[in-house]
N, C-alpha and C positions, 0 to 999 in steps of 0.2 A: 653553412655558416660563412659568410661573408668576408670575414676576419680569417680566416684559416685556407682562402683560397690561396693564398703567396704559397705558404709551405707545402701545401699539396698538391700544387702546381709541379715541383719540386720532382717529384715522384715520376710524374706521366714527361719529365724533358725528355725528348731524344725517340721518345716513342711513337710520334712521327701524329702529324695532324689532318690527315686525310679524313672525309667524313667516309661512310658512318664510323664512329669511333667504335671499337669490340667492347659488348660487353661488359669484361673484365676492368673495361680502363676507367668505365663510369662508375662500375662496383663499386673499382676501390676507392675513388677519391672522393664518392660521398659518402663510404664508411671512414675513412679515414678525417674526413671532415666533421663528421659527426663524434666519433670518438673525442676526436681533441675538443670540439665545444664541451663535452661532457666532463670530459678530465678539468679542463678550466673551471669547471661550475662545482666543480668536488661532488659528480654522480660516478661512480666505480661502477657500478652495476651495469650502466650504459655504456660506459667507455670499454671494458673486456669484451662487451658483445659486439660493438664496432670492430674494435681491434683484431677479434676475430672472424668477422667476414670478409675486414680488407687483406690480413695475412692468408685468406682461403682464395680470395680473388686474384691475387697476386701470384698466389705459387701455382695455379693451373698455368702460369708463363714457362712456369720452369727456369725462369728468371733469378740467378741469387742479386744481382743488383739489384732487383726491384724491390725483391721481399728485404732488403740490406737496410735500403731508401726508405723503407716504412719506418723499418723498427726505428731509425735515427730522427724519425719525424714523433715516432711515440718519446723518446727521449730526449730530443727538443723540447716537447711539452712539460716536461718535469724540470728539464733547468731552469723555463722561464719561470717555475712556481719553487725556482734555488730547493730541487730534490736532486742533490749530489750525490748521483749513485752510477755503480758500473749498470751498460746494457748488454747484457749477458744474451742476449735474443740478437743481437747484432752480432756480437762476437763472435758466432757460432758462423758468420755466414762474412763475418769480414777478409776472409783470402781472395773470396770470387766478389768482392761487394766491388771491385774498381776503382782506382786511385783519386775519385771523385766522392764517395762514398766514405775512403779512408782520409779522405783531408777534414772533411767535414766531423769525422768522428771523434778527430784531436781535437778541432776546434773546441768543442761542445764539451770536452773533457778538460779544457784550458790549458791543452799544450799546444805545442808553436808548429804549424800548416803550411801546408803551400798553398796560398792567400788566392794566387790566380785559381783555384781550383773551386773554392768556398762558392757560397749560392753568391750572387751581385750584390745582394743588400749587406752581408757579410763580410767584406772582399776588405772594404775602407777601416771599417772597425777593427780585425784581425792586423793591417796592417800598419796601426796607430803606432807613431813611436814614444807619446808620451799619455798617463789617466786622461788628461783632461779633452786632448786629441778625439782618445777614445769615448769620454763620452760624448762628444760634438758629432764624431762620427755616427752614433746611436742614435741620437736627436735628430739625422737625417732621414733615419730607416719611415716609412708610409706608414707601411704594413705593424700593425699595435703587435700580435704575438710574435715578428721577426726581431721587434724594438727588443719586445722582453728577454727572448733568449741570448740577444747580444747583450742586457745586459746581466744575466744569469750567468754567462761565460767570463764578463769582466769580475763581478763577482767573485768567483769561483777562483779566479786568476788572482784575487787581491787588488784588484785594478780598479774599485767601485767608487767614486766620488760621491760625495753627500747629495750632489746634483743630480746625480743617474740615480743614486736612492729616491730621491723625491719624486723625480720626472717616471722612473718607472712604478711606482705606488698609482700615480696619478694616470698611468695609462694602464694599470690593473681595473679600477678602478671606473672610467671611464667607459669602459668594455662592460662592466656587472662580472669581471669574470673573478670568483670566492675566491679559489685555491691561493693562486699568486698573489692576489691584493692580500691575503692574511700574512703571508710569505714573506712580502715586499716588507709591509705594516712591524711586523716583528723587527726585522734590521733596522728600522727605524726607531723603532723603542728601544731598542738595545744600545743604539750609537747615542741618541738621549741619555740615557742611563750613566752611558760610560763617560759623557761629557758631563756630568753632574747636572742636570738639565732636565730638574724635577718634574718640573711644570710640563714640560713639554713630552717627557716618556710617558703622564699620565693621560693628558690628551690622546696620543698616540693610543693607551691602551683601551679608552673610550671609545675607539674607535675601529679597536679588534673589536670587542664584546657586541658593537652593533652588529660588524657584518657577520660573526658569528651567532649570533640569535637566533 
């Protein structure tokens, strides 16, 4: 999937580019690829059975940063789709995961990183010093699931402008991907609501119930 190659690029950095590439290294990044298209589309069944041959591909490295870098790419996917939860599969492996590894995991958790360390597309966003900064910063991101989970993070941070609500609906969306566009659509109807802004939270809910259909 096209869309998921930034993040899982992510994975294979540092692991050097020589051809023929091992194995391993193809495994994982098109189960890894595959998963996250499937978790975006709301298929569980698909996405565990990826996720489980990239964490099989990865640990014949013997590598804890690599298998560290997956798990943080499977929990990137749930923030973009604002699933605010510990990753407990990381956790497990965050002493030996690398101070790269450990910056990235505050990020995504919306505590404060050391920004140089973040992936590139991250680096500007993380180091915004005011919302609106931050969401100009996210409207710069290419890559549509790097957009999302930067704006998952601000989100999660409190930091989310009605602008990054809109703009990330609309790049859920544009993708066909379920999970987050229902996610995104929700914060939307709900800041409607809360604005007394009748008209508008119904529309909003017209437009859950389609793409849940």
């Amino acid at each position: 999937m096209k869309k998921t190659i930034v993040i899982a690029a992510l994975l294979l950095a540092g692991c050097g580019n020589n051809p023929p590439a091992p194995d391993w290294q193809m495994n994982a990044q098109s189960a890894i690829e595959r998963a996250t298209a499937a978790y975006m589309a709301g298929n569980t069944r698909i996405e565990a059975a990826e996720t489980k041959r990239a964490r099989e591909a990865l640990a014949s490295t013997g590598k804890a940063e690599l298998v560290a870098r997956a798990e943080l790419i499977h929990c990137a996917a749930r923030v973009a789709s604002l699933v605010f939860e510990d990753c407990p599969a990381y956790e497990k492996l965050a002493q030996d995961a690398g101070p790269a590894n450990q910056a990235y995991a505050a990020y995504l958790a919306g505590r404060t990183s050391d920004h140089a360390l973040l992936p590139e597309q991250h680096r500007t966003v993380a180091a915004a010093t005011s919302d609106v900064a931050a969401a100009t910063a996210v409207q710069a991101i290419a890559d549509p699931l790097s957009r999302l989970v930067a704006s998952g993070v601000l989100l999660r941070a409190g930091k989310a402008t009605p602008q990054l609500i809109a703009d990330a609906v609309e790049t859920a969306s544009a993708q066909g991907w379920r999970r987050p566009l229902l996610a995104w659509l929700g914060v939307q109807a709900m800041r409607a609501e809360q604005a007394g802004d009748t008209a508008e939270a119904q529309r909003i809910k017209r437009r859950i119930a389609l793409v849940g259909s």
